[in-house]
N, C-alpha and C positions, 0 to 999 in steps of 0.2 A: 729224511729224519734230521731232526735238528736237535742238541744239547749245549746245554749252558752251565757251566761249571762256575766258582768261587774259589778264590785261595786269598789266604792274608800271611802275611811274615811281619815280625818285628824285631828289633835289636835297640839296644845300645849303645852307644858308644865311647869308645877305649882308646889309650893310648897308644902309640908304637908301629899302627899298622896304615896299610893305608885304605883307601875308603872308595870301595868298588858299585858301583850302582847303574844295572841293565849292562854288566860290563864290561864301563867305561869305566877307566879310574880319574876319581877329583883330585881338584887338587886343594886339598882339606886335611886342618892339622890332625883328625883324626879319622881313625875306621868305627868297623862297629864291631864290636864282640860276637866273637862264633866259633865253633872247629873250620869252619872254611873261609873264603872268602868273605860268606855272609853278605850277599849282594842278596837284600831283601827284594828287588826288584826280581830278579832271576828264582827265586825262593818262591816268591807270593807265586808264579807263572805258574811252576812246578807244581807248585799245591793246587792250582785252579785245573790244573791236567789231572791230578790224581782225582780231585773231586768228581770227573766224570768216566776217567777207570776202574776207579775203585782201587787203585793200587799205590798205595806211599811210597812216595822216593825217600821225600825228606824223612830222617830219621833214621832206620834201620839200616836202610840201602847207601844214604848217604854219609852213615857212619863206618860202614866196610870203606867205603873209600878214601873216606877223611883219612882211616889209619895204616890206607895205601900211600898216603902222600898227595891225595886227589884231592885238591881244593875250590878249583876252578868252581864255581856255580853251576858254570854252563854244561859242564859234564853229567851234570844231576838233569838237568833241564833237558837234556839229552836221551836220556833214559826214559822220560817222561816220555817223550813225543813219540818213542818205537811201541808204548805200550797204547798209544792212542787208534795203530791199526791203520784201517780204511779209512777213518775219522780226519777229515780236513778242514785244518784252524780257514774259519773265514775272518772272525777279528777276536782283538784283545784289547778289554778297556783298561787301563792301570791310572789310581788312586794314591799320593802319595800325600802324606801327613808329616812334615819336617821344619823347623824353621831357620836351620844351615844343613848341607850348604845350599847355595841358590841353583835352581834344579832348569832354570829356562836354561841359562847359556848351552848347555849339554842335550837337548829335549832330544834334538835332532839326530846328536850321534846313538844316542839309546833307544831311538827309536829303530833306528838303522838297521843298528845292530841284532836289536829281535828279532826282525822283520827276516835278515839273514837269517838267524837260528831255526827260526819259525819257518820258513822258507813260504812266508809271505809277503804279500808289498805292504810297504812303507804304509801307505796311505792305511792300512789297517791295523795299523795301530794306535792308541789313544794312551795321552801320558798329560795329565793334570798332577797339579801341585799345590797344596796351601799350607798356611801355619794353623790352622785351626782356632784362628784369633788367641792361641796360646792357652787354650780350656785342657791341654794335655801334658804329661810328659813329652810328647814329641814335638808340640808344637812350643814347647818351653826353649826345644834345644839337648834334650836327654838324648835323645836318639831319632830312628825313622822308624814310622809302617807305611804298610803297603798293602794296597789291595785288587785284586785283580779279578777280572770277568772275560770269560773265554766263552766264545761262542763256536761249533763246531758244526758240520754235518759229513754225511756219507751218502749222500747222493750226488 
């Protein structure tokens, strides 16, 4: 049996912090606004997980933690993948709508690094990028979204 889940994340971005994405940290005069890291790449993953458990991290769960001192992203994203079971990721497409910072030089490391969390290979991951000809706030430079497509099975 095969399932296809969805997640999207969005933010802002703010002063003061720094600017986490699949992650890796930029190096970018800004973060994005959140109780956490707010690494919408790690976010949207999470959401596209809960999409086919029916179970939310982000929000409830990921708010007990926040005010554990738990920021990391990856710790959410974590939670996700115990609640997925037998269910093994075979890929993940990710969607990213920004127009700083510049999201190639890093593809690589963020791919990596999922692919570790995910404890899948590399090659099954998918990580695009555009400014959206600037038709958004995001692609203005307000902030990033994310969106993400997980594909799964249990046979």
């Amino acid at each position: 049996m095969i399932k296809t889940g969805i997640g999207q994340d969005s933010h802002a971005f703010i002063n003061g912090k720094p600017l986490v994405l699949g992650g890796v940290t930029f190096d970018h005069p800004q973060g994005l606004k959140g109780n956490s890291d707010a690494d919408v790449i790690l976010h949207s993953l999470t959401n596209a997980i809960s999409s086919i458990t029916g179970k939310n991290i982000l929000g409830a769960e990921a708010d007990k933690l926040c005010k554990q001192g738990v920021t990391d992203s990856a710790e959410y994203l974590k939670l996700a993948l115990v609640d997925l079971g037998d269910w093994h990721i075979d890929h993940i497409a990710i969607t990213m709508e920004c127009l700083v910072p510049k999201i190639f030089p890093n593809i690589d490391a963020i791919k990596s690094n999922i692919a570790n969390l995910t404890n899948i290979k590399i090659t099954d991951v998918g990580l695009t990028a555009t400014t959206g000809e600037g038709l958004t706030a995001f692609g203005r430079g307000e902030g990033i979204q994310v969106f993400t497509i997980i594909t799964v099975s249990n046979e």
